[in-house]
N, C-alpha and C positions, 0 to 999 in steps of 0.2 A: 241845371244839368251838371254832371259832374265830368271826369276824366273823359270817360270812352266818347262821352255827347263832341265834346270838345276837341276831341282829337278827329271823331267823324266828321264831324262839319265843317272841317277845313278842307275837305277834298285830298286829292293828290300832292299839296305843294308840301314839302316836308318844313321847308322854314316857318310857313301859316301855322302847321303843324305846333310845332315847337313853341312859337309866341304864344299861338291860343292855351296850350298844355299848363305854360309859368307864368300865365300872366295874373295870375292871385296873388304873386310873390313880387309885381311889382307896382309900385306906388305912382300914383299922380305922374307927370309928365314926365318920368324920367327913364317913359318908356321910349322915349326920342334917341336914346344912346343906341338901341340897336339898330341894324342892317333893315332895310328897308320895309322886305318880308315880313322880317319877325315882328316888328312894328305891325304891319299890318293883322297878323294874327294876334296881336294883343288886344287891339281894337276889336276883332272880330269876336275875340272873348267877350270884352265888357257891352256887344253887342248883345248878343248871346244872354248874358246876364240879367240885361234890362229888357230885352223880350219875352224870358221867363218870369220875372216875377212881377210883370205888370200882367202875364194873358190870363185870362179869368178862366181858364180849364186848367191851370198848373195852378190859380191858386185855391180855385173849387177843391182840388187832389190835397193839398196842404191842409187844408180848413179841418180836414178829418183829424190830423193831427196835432193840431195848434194847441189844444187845451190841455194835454197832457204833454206835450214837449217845449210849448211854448216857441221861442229864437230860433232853436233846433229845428224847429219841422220843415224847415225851409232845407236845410244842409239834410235831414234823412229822406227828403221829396227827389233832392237833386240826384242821390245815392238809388233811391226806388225808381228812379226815370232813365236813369242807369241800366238799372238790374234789366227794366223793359227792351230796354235796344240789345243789351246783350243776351237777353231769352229768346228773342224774334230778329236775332242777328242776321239769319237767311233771306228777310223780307226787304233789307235793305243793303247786303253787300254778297256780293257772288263768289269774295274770298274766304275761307273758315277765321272764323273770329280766333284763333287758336295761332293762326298764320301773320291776323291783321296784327294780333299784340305782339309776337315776335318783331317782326318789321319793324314795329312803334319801340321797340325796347332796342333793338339794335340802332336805331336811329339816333336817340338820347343819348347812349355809350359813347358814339362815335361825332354828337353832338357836345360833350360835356361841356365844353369852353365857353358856349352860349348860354349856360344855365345859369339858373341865381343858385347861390348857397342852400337857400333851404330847399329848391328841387332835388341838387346834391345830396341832399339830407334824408331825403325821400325816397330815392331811387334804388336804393337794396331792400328795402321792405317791399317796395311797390312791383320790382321785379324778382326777385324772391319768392312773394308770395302772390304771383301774375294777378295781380288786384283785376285787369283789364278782363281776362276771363272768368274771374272768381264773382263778379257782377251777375253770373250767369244761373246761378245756382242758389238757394236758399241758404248752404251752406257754409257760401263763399261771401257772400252776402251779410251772416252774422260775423264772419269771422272779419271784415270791414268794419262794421258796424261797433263789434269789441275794441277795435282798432282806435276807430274814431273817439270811446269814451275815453279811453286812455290817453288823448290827446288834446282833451276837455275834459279832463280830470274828471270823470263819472259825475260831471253836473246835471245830467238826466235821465240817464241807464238806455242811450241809444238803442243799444241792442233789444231790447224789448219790443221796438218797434218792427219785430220780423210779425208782432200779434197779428198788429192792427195790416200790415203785407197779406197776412193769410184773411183776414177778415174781409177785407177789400178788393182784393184782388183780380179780381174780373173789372170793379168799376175805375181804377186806378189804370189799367191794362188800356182798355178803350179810352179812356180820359189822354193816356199816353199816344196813343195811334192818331187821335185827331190832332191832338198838340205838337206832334214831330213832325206829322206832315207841312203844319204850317210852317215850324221853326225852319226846316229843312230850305222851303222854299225863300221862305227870309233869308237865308245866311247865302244861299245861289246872289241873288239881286244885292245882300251886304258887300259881296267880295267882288262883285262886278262895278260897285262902287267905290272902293277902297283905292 
């Protein structure tokens, strides 16, 4: 799962919000330094993390990509599992996804003190170019995608992989719908444990 998964599934608490969001950018235990919250959405990430690529319908979804992208299929699965929550944004939130990334972008502004450096680093492009809504779109979706190769140095021409999106796409969609339901329900019972 990528951004929007992560930031959805923390529910309403804005600080879970925030952990689960930067918590790629922080290492081994030295996610103990922050405020209680954000601690707990960092954990809710690495939750998150190890539920998707152990369940065998997000790696079934990968497997179509493995041979031509190899490492990568994992990071363009998370990016097309993305794209699915923001395509059928209506199925699971009764605010316009247009509304939800505003909120999430004004949040981070007004959060910047809590962020690591390379979020900082992230966050004009990310908001600039509303990455959260641009998921939504095939469009907005390569222009990620071009993003992402330039950030891995064109080691496998990401962007190409809108083919195999259009190729798949129906069985990738439903692969999606059953695998969110579960995750979804995961991450209710993770944060009630945390």
């Amino acid at each position: 799962m990528n951004f929007l998964a992560h930031i959805f599934l923390s529910g309403e608490n804005d600080q879970l919000k925030i952990g689960n969001f930067m918590a790629d950018s922080i290492r081994g235990k030295s996610y103990k330094k922050y405020p209680k919250e954000i601690r707990k959405g960092i954990l809710l990430h690495r939750f998150i993390d190890s539920f998707t690529d152990t369940h065998p319908i997000y790696r079934q979804s990968k497997h179509r990509l493995h041979e031509k992208y190899g490492h990568y299929s994992g990071v363009i699965m998370d990016i097309f599992y993305d794209h699915y929550l923001a395509k059928n944004w209506s199925r699971y939130s009764n605010e316009k996804l247009e509304d939800y990334a505003e909120r999430f972008y004004q949040l981070i502004q007004s959060k910047r003190h809590l962020l690591t450096e390379r979020i900082h680093g992230m966050m004009p492009y990310m908001i600039g170019r509303n990455w959260l809504v641009s998921y939504a779109t095939l469009e907005g979706l390569e222009m990620i995608m071009f993003q992402m190769d330039h950030r891995t140095k064109n080691r496998v021409a990401m962007h190409e992989s809108i083919v195999e999106l259009k190729q798949f796409d129906a069985q990738f969609e439903q692969e999606f719908f059953i695998f969110f339901d579960e995750l979804q329900m995961a991450c209710r019972e993770k944060i009630r444990m945390l």
